[in-house]
ZAMARGU-4260 file (C-alpha; in steps of 0.2 Angstrom, whole numbers, plus 5000, padded with zeros to 4 digits):
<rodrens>
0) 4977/5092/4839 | 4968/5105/4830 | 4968/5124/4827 | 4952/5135/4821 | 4953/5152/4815
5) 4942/5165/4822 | 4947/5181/4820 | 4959/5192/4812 | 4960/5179/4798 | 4962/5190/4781
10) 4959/5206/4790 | 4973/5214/4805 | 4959/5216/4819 | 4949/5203/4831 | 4963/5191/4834
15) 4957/5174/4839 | 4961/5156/4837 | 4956/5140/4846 | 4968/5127/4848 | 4961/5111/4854
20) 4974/5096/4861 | 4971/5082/4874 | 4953/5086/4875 | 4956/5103/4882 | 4953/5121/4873
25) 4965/5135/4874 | 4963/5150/4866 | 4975/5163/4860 | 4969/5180/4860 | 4952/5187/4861
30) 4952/5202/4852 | 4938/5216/4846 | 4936/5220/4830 | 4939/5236/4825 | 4941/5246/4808
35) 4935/5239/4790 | 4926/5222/4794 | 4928/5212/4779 | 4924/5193/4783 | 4911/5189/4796
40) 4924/5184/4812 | 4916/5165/4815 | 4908/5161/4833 | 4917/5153/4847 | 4912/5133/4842
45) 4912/5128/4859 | 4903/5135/4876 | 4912/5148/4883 | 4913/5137/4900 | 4922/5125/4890
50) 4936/5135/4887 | 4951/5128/4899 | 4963/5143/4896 | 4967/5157/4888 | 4986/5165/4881
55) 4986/5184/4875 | 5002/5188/4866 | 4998/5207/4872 | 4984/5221/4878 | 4979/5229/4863
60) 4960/5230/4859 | 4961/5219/4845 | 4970/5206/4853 | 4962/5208/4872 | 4945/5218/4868
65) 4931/5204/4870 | 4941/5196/4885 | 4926/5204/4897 | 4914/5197/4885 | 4920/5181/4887
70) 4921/5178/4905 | 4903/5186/4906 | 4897/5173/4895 | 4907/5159/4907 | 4923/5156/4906
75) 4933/5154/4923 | 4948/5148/4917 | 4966/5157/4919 | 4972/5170/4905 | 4991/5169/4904
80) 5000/5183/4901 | 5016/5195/4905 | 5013/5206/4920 | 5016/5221/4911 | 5001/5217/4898
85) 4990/5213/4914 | 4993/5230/4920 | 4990/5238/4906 | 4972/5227/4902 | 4967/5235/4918
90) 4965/5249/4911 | 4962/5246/4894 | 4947/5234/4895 | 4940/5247/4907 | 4942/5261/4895
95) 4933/5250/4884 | 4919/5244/4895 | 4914/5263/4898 | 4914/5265/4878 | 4902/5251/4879
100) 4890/5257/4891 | 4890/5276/4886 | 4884/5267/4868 | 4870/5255/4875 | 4864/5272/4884
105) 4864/5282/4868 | 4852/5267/4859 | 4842/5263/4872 | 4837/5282/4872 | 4831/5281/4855
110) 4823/5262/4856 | 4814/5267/4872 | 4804/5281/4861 | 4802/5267/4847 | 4797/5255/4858
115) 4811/5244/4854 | 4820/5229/4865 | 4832/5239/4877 | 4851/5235/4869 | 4862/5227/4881
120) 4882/5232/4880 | 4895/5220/4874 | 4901/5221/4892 | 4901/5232/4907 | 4915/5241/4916
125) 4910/5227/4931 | 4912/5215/4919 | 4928/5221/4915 | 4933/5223/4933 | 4929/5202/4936
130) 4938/5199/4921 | 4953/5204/4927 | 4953/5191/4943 | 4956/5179/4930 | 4972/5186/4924
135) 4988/5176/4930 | 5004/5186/4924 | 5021/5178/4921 | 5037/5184/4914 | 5047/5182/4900
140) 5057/5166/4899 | 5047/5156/4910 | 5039/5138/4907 | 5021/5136/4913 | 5013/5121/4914
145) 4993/5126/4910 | 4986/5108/4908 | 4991/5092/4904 | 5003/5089/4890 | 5004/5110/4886
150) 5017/5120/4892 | 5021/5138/4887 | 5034/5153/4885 | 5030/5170/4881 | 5048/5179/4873
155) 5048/5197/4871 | 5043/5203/4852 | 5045/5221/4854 | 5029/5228/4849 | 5021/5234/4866
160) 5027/5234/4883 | 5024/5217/4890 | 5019/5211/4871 | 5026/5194/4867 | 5028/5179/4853
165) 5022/5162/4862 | 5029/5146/4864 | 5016/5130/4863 | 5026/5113/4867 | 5012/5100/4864
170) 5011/5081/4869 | 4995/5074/4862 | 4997/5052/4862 | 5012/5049/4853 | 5014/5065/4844
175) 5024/5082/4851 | 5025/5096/4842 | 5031/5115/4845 | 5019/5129/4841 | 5024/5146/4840
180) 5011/5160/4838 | 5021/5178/4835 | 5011/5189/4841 | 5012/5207/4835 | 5030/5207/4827
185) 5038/5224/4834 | 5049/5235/4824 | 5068/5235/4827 | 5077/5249/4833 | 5063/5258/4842
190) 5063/5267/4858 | 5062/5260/4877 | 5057/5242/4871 | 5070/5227/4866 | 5069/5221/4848
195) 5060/5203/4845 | 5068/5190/4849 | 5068/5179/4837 | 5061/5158/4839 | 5075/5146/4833
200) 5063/5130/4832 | 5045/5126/4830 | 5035/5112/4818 | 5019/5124/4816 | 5021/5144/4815
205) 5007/5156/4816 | 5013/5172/4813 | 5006/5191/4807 | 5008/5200/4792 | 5003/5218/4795
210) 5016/5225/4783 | 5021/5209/4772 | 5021/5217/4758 | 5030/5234/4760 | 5047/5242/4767
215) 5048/5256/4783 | 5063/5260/4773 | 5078/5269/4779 | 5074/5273/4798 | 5073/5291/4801
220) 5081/5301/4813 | 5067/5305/4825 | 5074/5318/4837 | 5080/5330/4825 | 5068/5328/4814
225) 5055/5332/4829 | 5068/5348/4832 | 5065/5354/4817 | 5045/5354/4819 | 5046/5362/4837
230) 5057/5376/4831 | 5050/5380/4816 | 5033/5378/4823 | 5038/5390/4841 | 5049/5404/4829
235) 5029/5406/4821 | 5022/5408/4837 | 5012/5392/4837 | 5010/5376/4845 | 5012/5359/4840
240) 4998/5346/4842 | 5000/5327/4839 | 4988/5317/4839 | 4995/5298/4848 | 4987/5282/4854
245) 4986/5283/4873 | 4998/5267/4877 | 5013/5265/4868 | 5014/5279/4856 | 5014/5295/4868
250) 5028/5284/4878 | 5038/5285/4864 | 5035/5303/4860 | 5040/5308/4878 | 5056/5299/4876
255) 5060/5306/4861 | 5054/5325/4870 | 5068/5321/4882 | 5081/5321/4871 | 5076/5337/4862
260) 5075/5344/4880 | 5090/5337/4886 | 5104/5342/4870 | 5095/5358/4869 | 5089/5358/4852
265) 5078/5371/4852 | 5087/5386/4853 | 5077/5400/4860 | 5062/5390/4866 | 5071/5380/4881
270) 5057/5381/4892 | 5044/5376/4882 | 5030/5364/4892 | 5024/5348/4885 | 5007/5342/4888
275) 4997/5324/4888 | 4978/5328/4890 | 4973/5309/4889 | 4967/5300/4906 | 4971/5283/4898
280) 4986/5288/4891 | 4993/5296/4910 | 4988/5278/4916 | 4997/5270/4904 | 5012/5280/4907
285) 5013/5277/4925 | 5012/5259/4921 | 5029/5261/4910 | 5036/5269/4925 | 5033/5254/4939
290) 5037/5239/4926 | 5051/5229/4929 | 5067/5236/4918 | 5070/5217/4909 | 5054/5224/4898
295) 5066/5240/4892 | 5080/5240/4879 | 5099/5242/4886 | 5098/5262/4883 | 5081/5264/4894
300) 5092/5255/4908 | 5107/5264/4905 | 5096/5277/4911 | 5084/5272/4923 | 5101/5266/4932
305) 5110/5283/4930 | 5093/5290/4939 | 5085/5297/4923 | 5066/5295/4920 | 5068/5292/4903
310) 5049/5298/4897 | 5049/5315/4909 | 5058/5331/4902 | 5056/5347/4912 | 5040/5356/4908
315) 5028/5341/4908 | 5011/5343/4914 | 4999/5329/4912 | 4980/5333/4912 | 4968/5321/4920
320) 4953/5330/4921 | 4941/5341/4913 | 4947/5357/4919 | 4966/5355/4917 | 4962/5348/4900
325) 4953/5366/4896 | 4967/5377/4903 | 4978/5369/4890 | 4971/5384/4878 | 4971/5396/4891
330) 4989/5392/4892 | 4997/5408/4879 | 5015/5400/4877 | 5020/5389/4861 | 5019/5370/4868
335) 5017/5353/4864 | 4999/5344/4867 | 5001/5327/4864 | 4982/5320/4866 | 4971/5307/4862
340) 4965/5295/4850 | 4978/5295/4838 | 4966/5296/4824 | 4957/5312/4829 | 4941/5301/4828
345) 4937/5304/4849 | 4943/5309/4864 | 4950/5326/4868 | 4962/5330/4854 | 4947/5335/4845
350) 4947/5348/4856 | 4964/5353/4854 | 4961/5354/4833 | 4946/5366/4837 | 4960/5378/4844
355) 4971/5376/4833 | 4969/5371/4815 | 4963/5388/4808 | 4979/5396/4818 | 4992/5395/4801
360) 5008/5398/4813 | 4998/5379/4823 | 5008/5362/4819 | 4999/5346/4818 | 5012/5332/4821
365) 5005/5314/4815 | 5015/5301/4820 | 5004/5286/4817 | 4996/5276/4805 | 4979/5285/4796
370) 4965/5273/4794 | 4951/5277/4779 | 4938/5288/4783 | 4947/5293/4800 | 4945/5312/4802
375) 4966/5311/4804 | 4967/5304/4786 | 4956/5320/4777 | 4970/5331/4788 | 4984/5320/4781
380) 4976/5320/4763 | 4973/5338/4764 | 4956/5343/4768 | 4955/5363/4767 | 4940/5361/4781
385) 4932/5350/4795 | 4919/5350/4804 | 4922/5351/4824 | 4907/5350/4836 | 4895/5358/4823
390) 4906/5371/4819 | 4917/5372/4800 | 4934/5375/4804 | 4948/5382/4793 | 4963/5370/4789
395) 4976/5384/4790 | 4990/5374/4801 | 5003/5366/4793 | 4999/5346/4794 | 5013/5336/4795
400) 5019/5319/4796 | 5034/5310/4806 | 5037/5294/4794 | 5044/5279/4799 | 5034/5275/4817
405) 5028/5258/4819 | 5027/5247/4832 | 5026/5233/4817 | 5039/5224/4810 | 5039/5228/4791
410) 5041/5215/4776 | 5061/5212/4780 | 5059/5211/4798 | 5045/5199/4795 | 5055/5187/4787
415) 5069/5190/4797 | 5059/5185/4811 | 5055/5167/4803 | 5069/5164/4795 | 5080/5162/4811
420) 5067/5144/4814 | 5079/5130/4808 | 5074/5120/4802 | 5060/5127/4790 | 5043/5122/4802
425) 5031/5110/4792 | 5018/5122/4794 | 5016/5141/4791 | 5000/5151/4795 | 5000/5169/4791
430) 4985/5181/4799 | 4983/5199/4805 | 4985/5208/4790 | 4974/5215/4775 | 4964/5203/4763
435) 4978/5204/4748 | 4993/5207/4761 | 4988/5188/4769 | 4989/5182/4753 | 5003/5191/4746
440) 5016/5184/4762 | 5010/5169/4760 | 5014/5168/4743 | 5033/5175/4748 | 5037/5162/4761
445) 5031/5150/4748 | 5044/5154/4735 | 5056/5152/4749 | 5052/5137/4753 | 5040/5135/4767
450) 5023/5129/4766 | 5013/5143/4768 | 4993/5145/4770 | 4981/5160/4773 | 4966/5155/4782
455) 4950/5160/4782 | 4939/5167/4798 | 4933/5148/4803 | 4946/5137/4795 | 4954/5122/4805
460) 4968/5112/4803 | 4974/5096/4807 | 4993/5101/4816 | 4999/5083/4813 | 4992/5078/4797
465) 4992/5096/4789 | 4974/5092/4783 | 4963/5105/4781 | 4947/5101/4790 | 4935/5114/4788
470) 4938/5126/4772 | 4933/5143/4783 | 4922/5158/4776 | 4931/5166/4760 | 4913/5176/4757
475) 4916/5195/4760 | 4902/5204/4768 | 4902/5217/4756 | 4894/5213/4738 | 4908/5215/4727
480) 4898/5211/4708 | 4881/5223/4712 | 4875/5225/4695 | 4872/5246/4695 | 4885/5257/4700
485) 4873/5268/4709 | 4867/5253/4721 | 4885/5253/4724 | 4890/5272/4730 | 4872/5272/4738
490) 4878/5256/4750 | 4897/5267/4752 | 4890/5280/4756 | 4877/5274/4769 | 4892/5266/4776
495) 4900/5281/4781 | 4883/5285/4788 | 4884/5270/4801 | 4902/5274/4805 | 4898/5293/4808
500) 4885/5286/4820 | 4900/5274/4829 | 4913/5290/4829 | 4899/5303/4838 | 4897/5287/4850
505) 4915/5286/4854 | 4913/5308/4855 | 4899/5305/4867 | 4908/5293/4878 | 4925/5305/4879
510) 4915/5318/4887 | 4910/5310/4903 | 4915/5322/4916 | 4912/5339/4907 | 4902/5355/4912
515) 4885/5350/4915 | 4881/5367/4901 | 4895/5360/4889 | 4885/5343/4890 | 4869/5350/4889
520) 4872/5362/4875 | 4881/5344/4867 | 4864/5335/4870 | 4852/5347/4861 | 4863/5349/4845
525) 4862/5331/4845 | 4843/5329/4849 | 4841/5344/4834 | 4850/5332/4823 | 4840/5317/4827
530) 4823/5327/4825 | 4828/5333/4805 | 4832/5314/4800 | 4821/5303/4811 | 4809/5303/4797
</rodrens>
């Protein structure tokens, strides 16, 4: 009875582990890594025909991403999950998959001049498509027989609709053990989706640690604190632009519009329209809209049974194509555009920023997390300029934050979460969260009496003996003792080169549908660019 880490050991993203019991190999999650790449994620040990099953706590790239992948390379097994995280991987991994083409497109451009090898994409949108025949969806509460001597539940956690902590009940010879992985805790308290529900037994936790070491504090009152933004905002003249991750985060912002809408918070401005320019995010919102209601809190029910759609106010216009996406600016009343990504790093929001970020009577709302060296954290920080599609744009709207979103649990509802497992389980593996953060938690739980350990990306474990088996990869990629400074800033700074390069991929890929001129004119600025630097 082993586990191997893979992925999302030390670092939040590219969630994967292998659990190997009764000569069969399951693994839990199979996630893309995204964002600052500390520790080389380890290769799958094992064929990828060999894998007999696999458990996804929920759809989020980082947990989902290389699940195409996967199956390209040969797994035909069953992926167990809720129904509502099927859905949404539907289309999420397609949304990926077109990322991923639009990006071997772009290379092989450049290596067929060079006379490079043509690059091949992690995975295609057919790939993507095949992939989901695999899916078989369950609900929460349910015990599944997967193989012989491994069962599973999947319990709501709260974090995503349809995410979910998983229960492993193990029978290998004569040993049985319980094996909880947590999944993405959620936060308490949030809209639409139920608070975690919390394991009461297990002998070997795996659980994350996003925010281990720090407080959401005091939780805000979002509805009038949005007011306040809309009124202040419309009384200038202005519109408010937020930037917000497609699935999950524009939900919750629609709900939260409803209410303003509904106890008529903004006096004077009643009528003002509300639009989501995001394809994925439209999807992902008709997907809230046909889930089963056990997946909502008790409030969302209360009104989905009184017959009120609780993330549609009056005024709402969703844009789905190119053309209603551009009428957005044409339209000359004070609204709300809620767009895509979240980070202002792709996608049309860049569009919406162009519009408006030099207007001083403008809003721009963030209400998620700002990742370093994302275009959203310079606005957050207070860059005075950016540059949008070649051009320099004037900061002159009000940037502005609404603190206390997450769909993470922070350091107290961490431990709330495991300290409801009585008694303490023999074994505790933190992952998902920064390279300190691992450590700190762990550290914590420690002092409270668990036995605590942070793997590494490779580490295995004996889950009867407790033995460490294999030590994993503590080597960060980056050179942490170069002897010159200047070697140093030179190897930053061509860092932000290659992931400049990634973000005008991800641009390139947002644009599939636009004018044939805008696209031209996109494709000569870019081949101008090239022509300078290809030295």
């Amino acid at each position: 009875m082993k586990l191997t880490f893979l992925g999302a050991a030390h670092e939040v993203t590219g969630s994967c582990a292998l659990l190997t019991v009764n000569e069969k190999h399951i693994l839990i999650d199979c996630g893309m890594e995204q964002g600052p790449d500390l520790y080389e994620n380890q290769p799958l040990p094992i064929a990828a025909g060999d894998v007999d099953a696999l458990l996804l706590t929920h759809a989020h790239i980082d947990h989902s991403g290389k699940i195409p992948l996967l199956c390209k390379e040969g797994f035909h097994g069953p992926i167990y999950c809720t129904s509502a995280t099927a859905n949404l991987c539907d289309i999420m991994l397609r949304d990926s998959a077109h990322i991923q083409e639009f990006e071997a497109e772009w290379r092989n451009r450049k290596a067929l001049r060079a006379g490079l090898p043509e690059y091949v994409p992690l995975y295609t949108v057919q790939d993507a498509v095949n992939a989901m025949k695999q899916f078989s969806p369950c609900e929460y509460g349910e015990i599944i027989p997967i193989c012989d001597g491994v069962s599973v539940r999947f319990s709501d956690v709260g974090h995503l609709l349809g995410s979910a902590t998983i229960e492993i009940w193990v029978q290998e010879e004569e040993e049985t053990k319980t094996i909880v992985f947590s999944g993405d805790i959620g936060n308490t308290n949030q809209p639409l989706l139920n608070d975690p529900c919390y394991p009461t037994q297990a002998d070997v936790v795996i659980m994350e640690s996003t925010y281990g070491n720090r407080s959401h504090g005091p939780r805000p009152d979002y509805v009038n604190d949005l007011a306040k933004v809309l009124r202040d905002t419309f009384d200038r003249g202005g519109n408010v632009v937020v930037p917000c991750f497609a699935v999950g985060r524009t939900q919750e912002m629609l709900y939260f519009l409803r209410q303003v809408k509904q106890n008529r918070l903004i006096k004077g401005h009643e009528g003002f329209p509300v639009y989501v320019d995001s394809p994925l995010a439209v999807e992902a919102t008709g997907i809230f809209h046909n889930s089963q209601w056990n997946y909502f809190d008790s409030e969302t029910r209360r009104l989905l049974e009184e017959g009120i759609d609780p993330i549609r106010c009056p005024g709402l216009k969703l844009a789905v194509t190119t053309e209603e996406s551009q009428a957005i600016n044409s339209d000359k009343r004070c609204k709300v555009i809620l767009s895509a990504s979240g980070m202002c790093e792709a996608g049309r929001i860049k569009h919406h920023l162009k519009h408006n970020l030099w207007r001083p009577e403008c809003s721009i709302l963030f209400v998620g997390y700002q990742a370093v060296g994302t275009l959203g954290r310079s606005l957050v920080e207070g860059a005075t300029e950016v540059r949008l599609f070649g051009e320099k744009i004037q900061v002159r709207a009000q940037i502005l934050q609404l603190p206390g979103m997450s769909g993470h649990a922070d350091r107290e509802g961490l431990l709330q979460w495991i300290e409801h497992i009585q008694p303490k389980p023999a074994q505790v593996y933190v992952n998902h969260g920064g390279d300190e953060v691992c450590d700190e938690f762990a550290q914590m739980l420690c002092e409270r009496g668990f036995d605590a350990k942070a793997p590494y990306p490779g580490s295995q474990y004996d889950l009867v003996t407790g033995e460490v088996l294999e030590q994993g990869n503590r080597v960060q990629k980056q050179l942490e003792d170069e002897e010159e400074t200047g070697a140093s800033r030179a190897s930053a700074v061509f860092q932000r080169l290659v992931q400049a390069g990634k973000r005008l991929m991800t641009v390139i890929s947002h644009n599939r549908g636009g004018a044939n001129k805008d696209l031209a004119k996109f494709a000569d600025q870019i081949h101008a660019l090239c022509e300078k630097w290809d030295r």
